[in-house]
N, C-alpha and C positions, 0 to 999 in steps of 0.2 A: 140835378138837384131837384127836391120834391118844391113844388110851388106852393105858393100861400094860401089856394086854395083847395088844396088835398091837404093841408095842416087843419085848416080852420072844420075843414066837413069832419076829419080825422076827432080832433077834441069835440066837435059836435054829437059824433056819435056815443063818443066816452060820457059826456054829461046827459046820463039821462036816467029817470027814477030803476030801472029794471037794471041796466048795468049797479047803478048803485047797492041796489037789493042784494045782487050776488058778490058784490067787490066786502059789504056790512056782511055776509055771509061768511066770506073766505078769511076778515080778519078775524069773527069771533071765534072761527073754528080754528084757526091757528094762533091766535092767543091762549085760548083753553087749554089744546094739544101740548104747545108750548109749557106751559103750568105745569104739564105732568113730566117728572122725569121721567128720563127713555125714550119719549114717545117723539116728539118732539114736531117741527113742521114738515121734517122730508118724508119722512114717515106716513105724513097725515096726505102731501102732495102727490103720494106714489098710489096711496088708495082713492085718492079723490079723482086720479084721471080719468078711469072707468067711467064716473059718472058725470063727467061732461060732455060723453057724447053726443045726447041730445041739445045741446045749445049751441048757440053760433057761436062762431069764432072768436067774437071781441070778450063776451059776458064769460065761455067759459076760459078764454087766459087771464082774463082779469080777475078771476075766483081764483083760480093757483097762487096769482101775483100776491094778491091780499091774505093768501093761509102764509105761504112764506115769511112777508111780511109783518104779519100778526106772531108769527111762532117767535122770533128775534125776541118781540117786547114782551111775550110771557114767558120766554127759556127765563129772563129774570128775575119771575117770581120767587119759584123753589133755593135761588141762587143767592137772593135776601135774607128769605127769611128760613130756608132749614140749609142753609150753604152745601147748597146740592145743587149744580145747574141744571135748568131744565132740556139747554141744550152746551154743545160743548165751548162756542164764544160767549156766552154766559158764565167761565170760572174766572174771567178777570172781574167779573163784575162781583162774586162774592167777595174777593178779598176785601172792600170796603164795606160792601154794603149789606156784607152779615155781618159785621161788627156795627153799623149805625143802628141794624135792627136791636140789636141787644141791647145797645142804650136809650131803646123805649120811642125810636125814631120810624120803624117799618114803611111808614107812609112816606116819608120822606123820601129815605134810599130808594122806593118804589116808582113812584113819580119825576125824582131823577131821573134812574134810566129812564123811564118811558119820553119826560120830555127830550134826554138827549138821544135818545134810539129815533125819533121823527125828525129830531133836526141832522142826524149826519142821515139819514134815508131822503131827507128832502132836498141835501146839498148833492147827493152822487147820483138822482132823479135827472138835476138840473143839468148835471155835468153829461151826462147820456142823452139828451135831448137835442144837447147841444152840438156835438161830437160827434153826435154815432152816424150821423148822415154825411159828414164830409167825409169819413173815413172809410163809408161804404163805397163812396167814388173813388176813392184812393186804391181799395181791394178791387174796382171791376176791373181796374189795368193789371191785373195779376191773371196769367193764363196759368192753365195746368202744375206745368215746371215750377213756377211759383208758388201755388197752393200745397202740393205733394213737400215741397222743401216746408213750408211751413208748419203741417202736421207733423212734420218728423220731428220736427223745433219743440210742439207743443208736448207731443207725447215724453220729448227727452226732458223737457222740465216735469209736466205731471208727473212721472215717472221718479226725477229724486225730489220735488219736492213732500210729495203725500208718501207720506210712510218711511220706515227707519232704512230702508234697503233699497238700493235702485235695481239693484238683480233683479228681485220679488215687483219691483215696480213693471221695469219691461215686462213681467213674464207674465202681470196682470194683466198688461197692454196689451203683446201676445195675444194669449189666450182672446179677451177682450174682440180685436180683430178675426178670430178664427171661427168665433162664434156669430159674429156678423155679417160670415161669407155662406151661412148656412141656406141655403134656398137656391134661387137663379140666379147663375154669372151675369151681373150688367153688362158684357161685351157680346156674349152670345147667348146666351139665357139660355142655357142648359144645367140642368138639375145636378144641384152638386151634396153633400152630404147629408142629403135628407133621410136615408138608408129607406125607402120605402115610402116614408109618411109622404103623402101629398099636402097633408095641411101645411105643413112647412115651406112649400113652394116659393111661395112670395115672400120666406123669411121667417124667423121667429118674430110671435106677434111680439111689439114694446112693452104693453102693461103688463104682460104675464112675466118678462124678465124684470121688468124696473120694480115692481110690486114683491116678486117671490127675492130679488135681492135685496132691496133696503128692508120692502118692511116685515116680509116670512121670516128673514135669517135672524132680524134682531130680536124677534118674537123670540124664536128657536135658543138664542144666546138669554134670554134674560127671565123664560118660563124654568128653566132649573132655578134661579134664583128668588124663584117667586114663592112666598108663602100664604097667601092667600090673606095674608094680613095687612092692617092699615098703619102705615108708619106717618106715627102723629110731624108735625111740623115744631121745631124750636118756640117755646115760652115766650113773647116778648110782652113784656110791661108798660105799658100808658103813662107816659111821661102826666098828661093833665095839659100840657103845655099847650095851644093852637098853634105855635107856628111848627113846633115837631108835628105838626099833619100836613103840612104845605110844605114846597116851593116858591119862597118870595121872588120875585122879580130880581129883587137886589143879588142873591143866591144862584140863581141862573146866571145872571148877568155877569157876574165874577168869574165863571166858567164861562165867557166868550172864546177866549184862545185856545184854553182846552178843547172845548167842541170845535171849532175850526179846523187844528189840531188833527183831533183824530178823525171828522171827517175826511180831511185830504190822505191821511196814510190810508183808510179803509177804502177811499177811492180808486186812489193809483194802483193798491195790491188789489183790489178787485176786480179793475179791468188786466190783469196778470191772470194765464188758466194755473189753476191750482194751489193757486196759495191759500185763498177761505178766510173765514170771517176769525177763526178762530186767533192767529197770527198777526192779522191786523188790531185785534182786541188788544194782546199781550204786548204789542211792537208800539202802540200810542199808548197804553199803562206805561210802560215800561219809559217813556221817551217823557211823561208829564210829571214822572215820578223823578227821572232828573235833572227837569229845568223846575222845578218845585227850589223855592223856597225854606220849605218846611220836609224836608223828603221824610224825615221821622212820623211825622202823622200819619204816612201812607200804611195799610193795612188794620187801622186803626179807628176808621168808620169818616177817611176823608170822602166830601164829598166831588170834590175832582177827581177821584180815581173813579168814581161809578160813571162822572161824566164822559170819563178817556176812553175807558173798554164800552161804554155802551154808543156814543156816536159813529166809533171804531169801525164795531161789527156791523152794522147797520147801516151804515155806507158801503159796504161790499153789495148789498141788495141790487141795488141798480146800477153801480156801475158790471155787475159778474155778467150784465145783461148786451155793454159794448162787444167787445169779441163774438159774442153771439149772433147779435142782428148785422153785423156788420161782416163776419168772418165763417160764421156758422158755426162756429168752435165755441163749444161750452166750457165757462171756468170755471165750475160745480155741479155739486148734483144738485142742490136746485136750478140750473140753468139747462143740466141734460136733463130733467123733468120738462121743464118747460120746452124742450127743444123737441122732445118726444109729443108733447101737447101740439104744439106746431103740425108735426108731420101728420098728427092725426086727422087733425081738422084742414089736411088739404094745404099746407104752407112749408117753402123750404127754407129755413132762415141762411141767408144770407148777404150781400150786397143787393143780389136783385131785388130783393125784398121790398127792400124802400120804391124802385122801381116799380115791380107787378102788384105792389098791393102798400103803397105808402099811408093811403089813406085808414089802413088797419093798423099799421105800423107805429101813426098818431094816435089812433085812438087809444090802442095799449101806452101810449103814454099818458095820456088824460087819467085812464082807468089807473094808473100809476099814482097820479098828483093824488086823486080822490081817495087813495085807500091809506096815505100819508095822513088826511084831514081825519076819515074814519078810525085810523088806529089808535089818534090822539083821543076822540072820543071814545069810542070805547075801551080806552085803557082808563079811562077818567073813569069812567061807569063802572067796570068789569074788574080793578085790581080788588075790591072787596070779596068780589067773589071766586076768580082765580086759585084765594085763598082755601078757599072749599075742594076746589077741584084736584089741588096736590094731594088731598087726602083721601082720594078715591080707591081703592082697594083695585093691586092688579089683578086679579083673577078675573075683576068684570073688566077691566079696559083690556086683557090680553082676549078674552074673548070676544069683548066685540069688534075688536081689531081681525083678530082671522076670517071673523063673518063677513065684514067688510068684504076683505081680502080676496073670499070667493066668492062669492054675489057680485063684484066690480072687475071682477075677471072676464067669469064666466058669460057676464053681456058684455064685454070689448070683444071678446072673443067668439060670441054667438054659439058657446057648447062647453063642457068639460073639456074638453083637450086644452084648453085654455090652461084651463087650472092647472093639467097636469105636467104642462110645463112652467107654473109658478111652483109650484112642488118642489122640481126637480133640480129649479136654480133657488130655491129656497137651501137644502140642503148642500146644493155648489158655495155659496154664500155662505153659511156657518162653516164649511170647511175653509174656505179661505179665510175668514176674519182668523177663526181659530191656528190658523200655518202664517197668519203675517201678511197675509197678500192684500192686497187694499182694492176696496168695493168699488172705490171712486173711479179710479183709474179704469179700469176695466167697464164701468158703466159709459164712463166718456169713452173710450175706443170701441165699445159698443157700436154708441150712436156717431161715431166717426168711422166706422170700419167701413161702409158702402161707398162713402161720397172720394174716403181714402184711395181706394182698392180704384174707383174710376179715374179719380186724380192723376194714378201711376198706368193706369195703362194710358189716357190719353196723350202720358208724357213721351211714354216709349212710343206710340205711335207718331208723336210730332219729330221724335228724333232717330228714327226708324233704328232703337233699339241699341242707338249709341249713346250710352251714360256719362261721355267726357262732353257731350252740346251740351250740358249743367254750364260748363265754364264762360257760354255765351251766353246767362242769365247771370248778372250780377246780385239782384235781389234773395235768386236761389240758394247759389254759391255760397253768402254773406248768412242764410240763413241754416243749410249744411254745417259751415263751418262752429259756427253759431251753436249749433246740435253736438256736435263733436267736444268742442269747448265744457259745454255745459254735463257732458255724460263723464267727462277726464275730472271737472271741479267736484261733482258730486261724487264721485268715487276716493277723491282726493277727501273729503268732508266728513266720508264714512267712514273710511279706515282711520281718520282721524281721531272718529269719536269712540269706534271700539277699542282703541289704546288708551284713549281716557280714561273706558268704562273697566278694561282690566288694570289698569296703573291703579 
């Protein structure tokens, strides 16, 4: 257990004007980002890793933590007021709260979310704080055989839950994995499909796959749709009124359960790999809409609906972050962003973690609390101007986005080759989104393909290569079976739903 005083040094380090600097950095740019459809915070976190390599460790994960962060409470702008979300768990949030914009409310619906986006992010901060350390002691009693059964666990849920097809899931995972074993065998470190290149040696670098995937491919998918033109936002009218510009106390207040509510569903599906903020949105709308009272007002510009889906999604924030520090397994691609952040600056997340470097491990939490108080503020300051920012013309944000893109590469990388393989999975990446195969997946078995691949040999080495010693691990077994179950339901689920979709 870490002691009280590697906590106390830990938020010590977090509380301090420079960490602040860059945590007030990372939420205004990921509010903004947020503001624009399309663009959104993963996006904004795949170009920004590049350039935190000059910072230490604490300042630059608490910059990711806080654009993350910040993108949630601006995906809601676009989402009010032209019922466009600016990210995808921002569509629960238009069905009320582009109807309250319309009746001359904007500021309202706006300030909702934002105050319930802080309150369910500051409830699954709390819950991660709390949690994530005892259950990191819990995983150091898991050897090998137990890790390897658990990755199979994780990839058979990722696999049907993200995306319409579990086939297309494994096959992302697959690949995924194949593309992770690229460089030197960790058992004997001999060069394996590099076909020549030495730069590959030690691996395909991270930022050039995580960058040329999330944020090359969406480019690639949304620059045909681009016209170089500025699409205005929805008309809304000034009521005249002061309290349609506020949230009264009494109006919050009323939404206590709600927000309660859908903090805990955005919680528990968040510390789950793969379910997303998205699901948790729709799954507490969906749940406030039938212990309502009044269920006819929903869609209608209630303001409990803005509060369900926006505490929702934003509770997934910290808790996506449990199975991470504690298990090394990312429940997102913002958490395999930040996992890939991790690896760069020198840190392996997982149980030991708290172990070899606890007093980091606090700090990122402090940097956590802090950027919950900053996103309150500058969502306060910043939803006026947000406003401005949806109406930005893609032509300049597509382009400054690929500039980014290679200038952030190309210094992780130290040269073009860098580039040239965010290129490459640039173009891998629109062909999958385009054939159905899901980015996610395949970016998590990425950053789980190595620690996997060592998992299983060290298993078969403990069991000199006999695969029935699983049966003298019960944890394993339980969690094989577990994997088996979950690949027979989801299959059961899909075929299900393609008889629907032909009936």
């Amino acid at each position: 257990m870490v002691d009280l005083a590697t906590i106390l040094a830990g938020f010590g380090d977090a509380f301090t004007l420079y960490n602040l600097a860059f945590v007030l950095l990372g939420v205004t740019l990921g509010q903004m980002v947020g503001a624009v459809p399309g663009i959104g915070p993963i996006m904004a976190m795949a170009i920004a890793i590049p350039f935190t390599f000059g910072l230490d460790s604490l300042p630059a994960i608490a910059f990711l933590v806080g654009v993350n962060k910040g993108g949630l409470v601006g995906g809601a702008v676009p989402a009010v007021l032209m019922n466009t979300p600016g990210t995808p768990d921002a569509a629960a949030t238009a069905l009320d709260g582009h109807p309250l914009a319309k009746q001359g409310k904007p500021l309202k619906a706006t300030k909702m979310a934002l105050f319930s986006s802080i309150t369910g992010d500051t409830f699954s901060d709390i819950v991660l704080i709390t949690v994530s350390a005892p259950l990191a002691i819990l995983a150091l009693k898991m050897g090998p055989i137990e890790v390897a059964a658990l990755m199979i666990f994780a990839f058979s849920i990722l696999a049907g839950l993200i995306g319409n097809s579990l086939t297309k899931g494994v096959i992302a995972a697959a690949f995924g994995v194949l593309v992770a074993s690229v460089g030197q065998d960790p058992e004997h470190y001999t060069p394996r499909l590099i076909f020549g290149y030495w730069d590959v040696f030690d691996g395909l670098p991270l930022p050039a796959v995580a960058i040329g995937m999330l944020a090359m491919s969406e480019i690639l998918h949304r620059m045909p749709l681009a016209h170089g033109g500025v699409q205005s936002a929805i008309e809304t009218n000034d009521t005249g009124n002061p309290d349609d510009r506020r949230v009264t106390w009494a109006e919050y207040w009323s939404c206590r359960f709600t927000l309660l509510r859908g903090a805990t569903i955005g919680t528990i599906l968040g510390a789950m790999p793969g379910i997303g903020s998205t699901a948790a949105a729709f799954m507490s709308y969906a749940m406030t809409k039938a212990s309502s009272k009044e269920p006819e007002t929903f869609g209608k510009g209630n303001i409990q609906g803005i509060a369900a889906s926006e505490s929702a999604n934003s509770a997934v924030v910290g808790s996506n972050l449990i199975p991470l520090l504690t298990l090394g397994i990312p429940g997102s691609v913002g958490a395999a962003l930040i996992i890939s952040a991790f690896m760069i600056h020198g840190m392996q997340p997982g149980p030991l973690l708290f172990e070899s470097q606890g007093r980091l491990v606090y700090g990122l939490f402090g940097a956590m609390i802090m950027a919950n108080f900053v996103n309150l503020w500058v969502g306060q300051v910043g939803l006026r101007i947000w406003v401005k920012v949806v109406s930005a013309p893609e032509s300049i944000i597509f382009a400054s986005a690929i500039l980014l893109c290679v200038v952030g590469v190309s210094m992780a990388t130290s040269g073009l080759f860098g580039v040239a393989i965010m290129l490459i999975f640039a173009v891998l990446g629109y062909l999958m989104t385009s054939f159905g195969y899901s980015l996610v997946i395949f970016i998590i078995a990425f950053f789980l393909g190595p620690r996997f691949e060592k998992s299983i040999a060290q298993a078969l080495a403990l069991t000199n290569n006999d695969l029935t010693q699983v049966i003298y691990s019960p944890v394993a077994l339980a969690l094989l079976i577990l994997s088996a179950v979950s690949v027979v339901w989801f299959l059961r689920k899909n075929a299900e739903a393609a008889r629907a979709e032909t009936a």
